[in-house]
C-alpha positions as CSV (number, residue, x, y, z in Angstrom):
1,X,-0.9,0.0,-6.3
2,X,-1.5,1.0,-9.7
3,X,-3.0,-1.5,-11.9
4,X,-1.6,-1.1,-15.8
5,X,-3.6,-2.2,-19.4
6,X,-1.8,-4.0,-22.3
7,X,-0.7,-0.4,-23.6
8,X,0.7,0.8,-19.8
9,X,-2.1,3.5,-19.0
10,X,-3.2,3.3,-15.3
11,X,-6.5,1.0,-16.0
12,X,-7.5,1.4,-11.9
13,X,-5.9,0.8,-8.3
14,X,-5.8,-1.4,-6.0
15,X,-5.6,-0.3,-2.1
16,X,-5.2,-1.8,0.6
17,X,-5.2,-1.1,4.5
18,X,-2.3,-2.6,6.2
19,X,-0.2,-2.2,9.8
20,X,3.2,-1.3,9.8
21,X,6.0,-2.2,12.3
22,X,8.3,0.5,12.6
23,X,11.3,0.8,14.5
24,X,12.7,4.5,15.4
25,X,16.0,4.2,16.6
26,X,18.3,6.7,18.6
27,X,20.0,7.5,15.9
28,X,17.2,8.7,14.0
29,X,16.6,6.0,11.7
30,X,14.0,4.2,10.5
31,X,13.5,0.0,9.9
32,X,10.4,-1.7,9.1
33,X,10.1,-4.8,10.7
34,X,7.1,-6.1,9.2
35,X,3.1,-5.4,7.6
36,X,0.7,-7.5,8.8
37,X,-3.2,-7.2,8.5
38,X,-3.4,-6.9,5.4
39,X,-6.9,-6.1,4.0
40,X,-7.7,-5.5,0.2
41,X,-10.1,-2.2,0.1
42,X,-13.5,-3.5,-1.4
43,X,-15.1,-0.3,-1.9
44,X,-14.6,2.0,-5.3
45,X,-13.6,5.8,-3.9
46,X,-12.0,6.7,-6.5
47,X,-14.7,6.0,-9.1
48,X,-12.2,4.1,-11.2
């Protein structure tokens, strides 16, 4: 998730590792159901 200064450049990001619940159906569709473990990324990969 992008993170925005006063004058909207991307300042940094934040990330984070989550789980998904995902239903696929017969017809081919998708539906999320729900995100659960939800853990803010501590480290700096991206150098920003």
């Amino acid at each position: 998730m992008p993170v925005y200064s006063v004058d909207g450049e991307v300042e940094r990001y934040n990330v984070y590792h989550v789980y998904m619940i995902i239903r696929h159906d017969l017809d081919n569709r998708k539906y999320l159901y729900d995100v659960i473990n939800i853990k803010k990324e501590t480290s700096n990969p991206l150098g920003c």
